[in-house]
N, C-alpha and C positions, 0 to 999 in steps of 0.2 A: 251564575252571573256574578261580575265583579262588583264590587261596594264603592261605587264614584262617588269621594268628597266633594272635588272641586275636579270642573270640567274647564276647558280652555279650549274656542272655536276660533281658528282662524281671525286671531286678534292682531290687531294694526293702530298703532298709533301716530301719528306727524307731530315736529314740532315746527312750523315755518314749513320750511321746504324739504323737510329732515327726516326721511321715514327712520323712525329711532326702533320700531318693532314690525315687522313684516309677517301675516299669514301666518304665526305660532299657534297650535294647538297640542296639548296635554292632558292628560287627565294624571289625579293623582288621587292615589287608593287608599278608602279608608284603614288605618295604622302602619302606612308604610313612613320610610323616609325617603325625601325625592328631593335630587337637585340638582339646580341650574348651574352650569360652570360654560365657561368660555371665559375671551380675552375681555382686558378692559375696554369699553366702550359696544358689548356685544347682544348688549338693553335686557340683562337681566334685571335689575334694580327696577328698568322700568315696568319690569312684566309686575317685580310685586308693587309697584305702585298704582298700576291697573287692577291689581286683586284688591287691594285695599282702599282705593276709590279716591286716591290723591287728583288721578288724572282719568277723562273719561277715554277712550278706546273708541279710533276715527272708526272702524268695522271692526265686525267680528261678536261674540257673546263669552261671556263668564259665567258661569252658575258654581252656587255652593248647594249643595242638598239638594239637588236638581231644580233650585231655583233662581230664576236670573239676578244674579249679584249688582249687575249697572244698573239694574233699577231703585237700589241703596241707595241714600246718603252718605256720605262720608261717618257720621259718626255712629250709625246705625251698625257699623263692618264688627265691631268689639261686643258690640250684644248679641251678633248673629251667633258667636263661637270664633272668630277670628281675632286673632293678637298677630304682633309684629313686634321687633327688635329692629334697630339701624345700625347704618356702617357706622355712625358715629352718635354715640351714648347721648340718650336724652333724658337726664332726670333730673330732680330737684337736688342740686349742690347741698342747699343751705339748710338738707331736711333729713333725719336720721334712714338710715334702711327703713326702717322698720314701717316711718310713715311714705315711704318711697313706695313700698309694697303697699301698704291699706288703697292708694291712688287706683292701685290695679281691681279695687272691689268694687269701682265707684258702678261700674256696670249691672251690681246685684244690688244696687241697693233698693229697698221699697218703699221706707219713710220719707216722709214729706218733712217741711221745714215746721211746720209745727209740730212735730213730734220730736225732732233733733235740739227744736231750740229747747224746750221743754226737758229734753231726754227721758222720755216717758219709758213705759215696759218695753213697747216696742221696738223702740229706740235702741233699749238696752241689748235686747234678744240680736237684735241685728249687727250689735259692735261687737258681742263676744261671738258672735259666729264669723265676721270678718276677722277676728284675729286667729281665731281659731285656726279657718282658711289660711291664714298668713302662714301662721306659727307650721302648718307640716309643708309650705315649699320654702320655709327656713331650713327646715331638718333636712327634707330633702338634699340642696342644696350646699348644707353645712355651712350656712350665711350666721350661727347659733353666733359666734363670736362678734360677728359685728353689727349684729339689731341694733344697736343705738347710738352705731357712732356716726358720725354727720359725714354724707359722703363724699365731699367735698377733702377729706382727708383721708379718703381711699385709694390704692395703687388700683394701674388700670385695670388690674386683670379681674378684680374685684370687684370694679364698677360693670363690667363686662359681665358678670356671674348674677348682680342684684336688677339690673336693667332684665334679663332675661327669667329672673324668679321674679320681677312686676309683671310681664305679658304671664308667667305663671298663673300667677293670681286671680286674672282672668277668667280662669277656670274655659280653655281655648279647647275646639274640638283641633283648629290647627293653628298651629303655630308657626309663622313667617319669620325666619330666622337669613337676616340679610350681612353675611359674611362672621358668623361667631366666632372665626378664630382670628381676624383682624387685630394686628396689635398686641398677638399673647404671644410668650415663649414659648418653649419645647414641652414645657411640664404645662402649662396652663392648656395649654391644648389637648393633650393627652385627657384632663380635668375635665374638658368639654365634651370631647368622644365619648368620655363615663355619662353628664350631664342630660346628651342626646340619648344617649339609648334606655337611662335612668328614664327620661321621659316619655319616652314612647312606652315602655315596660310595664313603669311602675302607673302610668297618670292615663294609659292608652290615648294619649296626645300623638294626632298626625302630624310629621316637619314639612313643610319644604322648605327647601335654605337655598341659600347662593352662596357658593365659595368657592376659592383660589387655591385652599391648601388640598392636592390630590390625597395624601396621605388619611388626612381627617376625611374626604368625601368617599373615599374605598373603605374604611373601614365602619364607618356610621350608615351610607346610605343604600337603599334596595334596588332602586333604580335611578341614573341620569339624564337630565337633558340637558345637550351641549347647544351651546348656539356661539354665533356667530353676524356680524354684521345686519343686528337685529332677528334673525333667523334660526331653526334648528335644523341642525347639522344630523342629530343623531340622538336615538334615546335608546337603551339600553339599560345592563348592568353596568359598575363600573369598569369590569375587566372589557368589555366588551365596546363599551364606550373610547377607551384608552387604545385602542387597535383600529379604531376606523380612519381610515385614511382621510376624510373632512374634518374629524378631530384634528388630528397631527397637522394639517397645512394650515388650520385655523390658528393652532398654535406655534408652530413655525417657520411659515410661510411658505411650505413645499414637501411634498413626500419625500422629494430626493435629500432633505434634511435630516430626515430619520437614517435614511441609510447612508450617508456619511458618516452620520457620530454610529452606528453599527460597523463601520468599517473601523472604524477608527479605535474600538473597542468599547465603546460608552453606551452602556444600557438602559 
């Protein structure tokens, strides 16, 4: 029998008049890497904002651990075992990595405020275990260099690396990674392919991601799901993915697109 993390039943969401996700269902396996690729607008973002409980889901069910996830809270989604990363970086500018990352522990913590204000033993025991935690998805990561500098005076590809060792810290059974290679160059990227498979390897953290760069998605991921005008098109591997004919019109508007540029010599 296969090891279902997270299940996805015929999920639909509206916004107005806007069916933004139609009838999607997926499941994704415990330690694999799985991801959603299609064009823009093809409501991958919003699937993972239905896993993560931004927005609730007009029909359809979610479960994490075979247990219904829409019946979560929003901020309940990070203590289940679930982190996230966005297309666009959210962290404390005016606050060193280091305390960027501690933010990510807030979910373990077990002292109460009089214990904190005090800083009692227990108190103590639980800061040097939170750094502790810190300090090996610094190593991991090789963030060693810049624990303390404010990140706010960081290039993006960096802020891109510390954003992603905070859902770290989480200690995530998955990790919702929404487009990691957004915004990096050729070698930053390459840095991330290592990043993904470091983590799945080394921390047995499940991914799902959503991404655009094919390259990064064939070489990191075990299985695809492609969609399309809210819709999946296709799940597979990624070779298998990249040959189906609803992939290819979804992405360029026609089978007979493919075989022009094959005519034409372009592979």
């Amino acid at each position: 029998m296969t090891d279902v993390l997270l299940s996805a039943r015929n999920i639909g969401v509206r916004f107005g008049g806007v069916l933004a996700v139609n009838d999607v269902s997926f499941d994704v396996q415990r330690g694999e890497v799985l991801t959603l690729i299609g064009p823009n607008g093809a409501g991958k973002t919003t699937v993972f904002n239905l896993i993560s409980r931004i927005h609730d889901p007009s029909t359809g069910t979610i479960s994490f651990e075979g247990k219904p996830l829409t019946r979560q809270p929003p901020h309940r989604i990070a203590a289940l075992g679930i982190a996230r990363t966005f297309q666009n970086i959210e962290l404390f500018e005016h606050a060193s990595v280091l305390h960027n990352l501690l933010v990510g522990r807030h979910t373990h913590r077990r002292t109460g405020v009089f214990h904190d204000l005090f800083f009692t033993p227990g108190a103590r025991a639980a800061e040097i275990d939170a750094r502790e935690k810190v300090e090996r998805v610094i190593d991991l990561l090789e963030l060693q260099h810049h624990r303390d500098a404010m990140v706010a005076g960081l290039p993006y590809g960096v802020r891109k690396v510390v954003e992603l060792a905070r859902a770290l810290c989480t200690e995530p059974k998955l990790l919702l990674l929404d487009e990691p290679s957004s915004g990096l160059n050729v070698e930053e990227t390459e840095d991330m392919a290592f990043w993904i498979q470091d983590i799945r390897a080394e921390l047995g953290v499940t991914v799902l991601m959503v991404e655009h760069d094919m390259t990064l998605v064939s070489r990191v991921s075990d299985r695809v799901v492609a969609m399309n005008q809210g819709e999946v098109v296709a799940i597979g591997t990624p070779a298998q993915v990249q040959r189906d004919a609803r992939v290819v019109e979804a992405y360029l508007g026609s089978t007979d697109a493919v075989a022009d540029l094959r005519r034409e010599g372009v592979r």
